[in-house]
Residue, then its C-alpha position, 0 to 999 in steps of 0.5 A: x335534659x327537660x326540666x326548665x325552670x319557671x319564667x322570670x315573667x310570672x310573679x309567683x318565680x320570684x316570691x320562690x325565688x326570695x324564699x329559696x334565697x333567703x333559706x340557703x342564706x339562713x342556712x349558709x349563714x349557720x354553717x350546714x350548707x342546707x341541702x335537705x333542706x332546700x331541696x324539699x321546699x324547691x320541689x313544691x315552689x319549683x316543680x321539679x322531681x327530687x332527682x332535679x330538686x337534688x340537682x338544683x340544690x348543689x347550683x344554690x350551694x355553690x353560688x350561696x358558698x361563693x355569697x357568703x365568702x364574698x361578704x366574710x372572706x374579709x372578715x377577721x375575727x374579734x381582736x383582728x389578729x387573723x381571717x374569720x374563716x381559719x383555712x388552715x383548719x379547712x385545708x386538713x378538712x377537705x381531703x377525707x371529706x372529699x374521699x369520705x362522699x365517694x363512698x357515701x355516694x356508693x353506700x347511698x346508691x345501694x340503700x333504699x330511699x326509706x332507710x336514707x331518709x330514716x338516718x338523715x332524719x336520725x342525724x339531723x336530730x343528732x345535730x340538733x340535739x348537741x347544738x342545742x347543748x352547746x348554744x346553751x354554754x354559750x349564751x350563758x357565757x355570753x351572760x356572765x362574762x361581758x366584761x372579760x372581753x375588754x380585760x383581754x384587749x388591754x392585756x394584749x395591747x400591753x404585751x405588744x410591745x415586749x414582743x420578739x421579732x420571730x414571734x412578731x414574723x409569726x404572727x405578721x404571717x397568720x395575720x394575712x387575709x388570704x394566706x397563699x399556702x393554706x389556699x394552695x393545698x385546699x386547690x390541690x385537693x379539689x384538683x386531684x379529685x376532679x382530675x382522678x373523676x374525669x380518668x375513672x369516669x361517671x355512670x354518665x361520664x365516659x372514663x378519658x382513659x377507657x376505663x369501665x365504669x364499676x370495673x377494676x380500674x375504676x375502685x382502684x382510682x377511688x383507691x388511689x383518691x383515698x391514698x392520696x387524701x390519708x397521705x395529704x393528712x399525715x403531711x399536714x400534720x407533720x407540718x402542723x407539729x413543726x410550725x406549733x414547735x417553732x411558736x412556743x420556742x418564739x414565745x407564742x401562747x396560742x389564746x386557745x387556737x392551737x390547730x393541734x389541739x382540733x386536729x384529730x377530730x377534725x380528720x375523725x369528722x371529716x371523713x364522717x362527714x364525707x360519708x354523711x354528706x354522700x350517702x345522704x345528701x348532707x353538706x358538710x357542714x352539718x357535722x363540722x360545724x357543732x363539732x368544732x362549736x364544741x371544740x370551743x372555736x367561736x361560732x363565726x368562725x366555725x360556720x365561716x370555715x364550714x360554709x367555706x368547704x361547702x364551696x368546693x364539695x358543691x363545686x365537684x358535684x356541680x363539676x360532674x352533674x354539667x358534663x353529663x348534660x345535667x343543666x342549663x347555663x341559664x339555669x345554672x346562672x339564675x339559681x346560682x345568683x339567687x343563693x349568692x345574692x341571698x346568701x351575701x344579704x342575710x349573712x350581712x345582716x346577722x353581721x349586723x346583729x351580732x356587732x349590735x348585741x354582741x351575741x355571737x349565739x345568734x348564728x347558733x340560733x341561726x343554725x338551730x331554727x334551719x335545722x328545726x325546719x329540716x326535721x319538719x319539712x323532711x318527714x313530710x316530703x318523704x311520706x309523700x315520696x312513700x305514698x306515690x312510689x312505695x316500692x322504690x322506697x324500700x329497694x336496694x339498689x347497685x352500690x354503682 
């Protein structure tokens, strides 16, 4: 390759850098990720083509997921009952999201940049739109019921005691911060994908197994990553409805975080999601994130788990873009200590300001104001794009 990136000698790298460092963290801390967004502003501060501004974009995601986790992964949430980002609900996530970009990416190669961009621009007003509806019902909540808060810890100190050893067990085990089953299965899923690209092979990645790229083989292992990902799904929901049946025989009243009640949607978006995130360049989180705000999942929490599925989807895309010779280390090891750097720093001090004005809208606000820019940024960059290659914004293209 023969991008380089500017020298850490002139002032002006830096000022870029702190800017782009403080995007992906804004936008890490509001649970989207932030690829459409940062990669427009890195091509201007950078003066890399979309194609390397895109690639760049996925180091600054994976070092901002790894940031944002180094400072939540200890968190728990409110009442201290369980972890911050609910791996649970990202193990049912990752499997169709993964299979959800293999044919967003297809659909993507396929479709003219013009009509991309046109859809991402639609969706992001979608997201916009319907997390502003719901930043809304928060915040007068927040207004109105200060004081429930308070009524309920001591509701739940009282009962404590009158537990029952099996509901006691249950609890003890979703307590754990780092619970080795749910982490397991989210391994397994980013395993098996990685493990099926390398057989099939890229456009730029030869298949291990000599399989033609485009060919027979090649749709049937994308076949098989399906398979396997609506396998894993109906697993875990058999598994779900086993352990929600043993709580409620144990006693357990849920609180309103019963995972079956967000199951569903969760694998109706995830999928969606996927698609999305492949055909446009979207994290996942875009979708996820207002869904499960919707859903009535606490904003932290939301943005915490979503940011945390960013960490692997990135992670493959960075995986497959550094066998083909796609990056430097030194390139790789920069961006991705500005977004992990940037990222640590702003989501501690939204941590700071949600715990001084006990608002956990602002993370919504957070996630309002990236979106906003998004849309501003994104009409500019591809009237540009336009302007300077007309006929390649309207061609489509293979869908290999």
């Amino acid at each position: 390759m023969d991008y380089e990136l500017p020298s850490l000698y002139e002032p002006f790298t830096w000022i870029s850098y702190a800017i782009l460092g403080s995007l992906v963290g804004l936008a890490q801390a509001g649970g989207i990720g932030g690829g459409p967004i940062v990669s427009p502003v890195m091509m201007v501060l950078l003066g890399c083509s979309s194609k390397q501004a895109i690639w760049n974009t996925y180091i600054m995601l994976f070092g901002g997921s790894i940031g944002n986790f180094a400072r939540l992964g200890r968190e728990r949430i409110q009442d201290g009952s369980t972890p911050l980002i609910n791996y649970q609900l990202v193990q049912i996530t990752l499997p169709l999201l993964l299979a959800g970009a293999i044919l967003g990416v297809a659909t993507g190669k396929w479709l003219p940049k013009l009509m991309i961009v046109i859809f991402l621009f639609a969706i992001l007003l979608n997201v916009f739109l319907k997390t502003k509806s719901v930043y809304q019902k928060i915040r007068e909540k927040e207004r109105n019921d200060l004081l429930i808060q308070v009524e309920m810890k001591d509701l739940v100190l009282s009962e404590n005691n009158r537990q029952p050893q099996d509901l006691q067990q249950q609890q003890e085990k979703e307590q754990q911060l780092y619970p080795i089953e749910n982490l397991k299965e989210i391994a397994l899923s980013v395993i098996i994908v990685v493990a099926l690209t390398l057989l099939k092979g890229a456009a730029t990645i030869p298949s291990i197994l000599g399989i033609d790229y485009c060919g027979y083989g090649f749709h049937c292992i994308n076949f098989i990553i399906f398979a396997i990902g609506f396998y894993n799904v109906k697993r875990y929901r058999q598994q779900i409805r086993k352990e929600e049946e043993l709580k409620e025989a144990v006693g357990n009243d849920f609180q309103g975080d019963k995972i079956g009640n967000v199951f569903e949607i969760t694998v109706k978006s995830s999928m969606k999601a996927g698609f999305l995130g492949g055909l446009v360049g979207l994290g996942g989180g875009v979708v996820l994130t207002p869904v499960w705000l919707e859903t009535g999942i606490n904003p932290p929490r939301a943005a915490a788990s979503a940011t945390f599925t960013v960490m692997f989807t990135s992670f493959i895309s960075v995986f497959i873009i550094a066998l083909s010779g796609g990056y430097h280390i030194s390139q790789f090891l920069i961006l991705a200590s500005v977004s992990g750097c940037g990222s640590y720093l702003v989501a501690g001090i939204l941590k700071r300001l949600v715990k001084k004005y006990k608002r956990e809208s602002i993370i919504i606000q957070v996630l309002l104001i990236v979106i906003a820019f998004g849309l501003i940024v994104l009409p500019l960059q591809s009237i540009k794009d336009v302007y300077y290659n007309p006929l390649s914004s309207i061609q489509f293209g293979r869908l290999c």
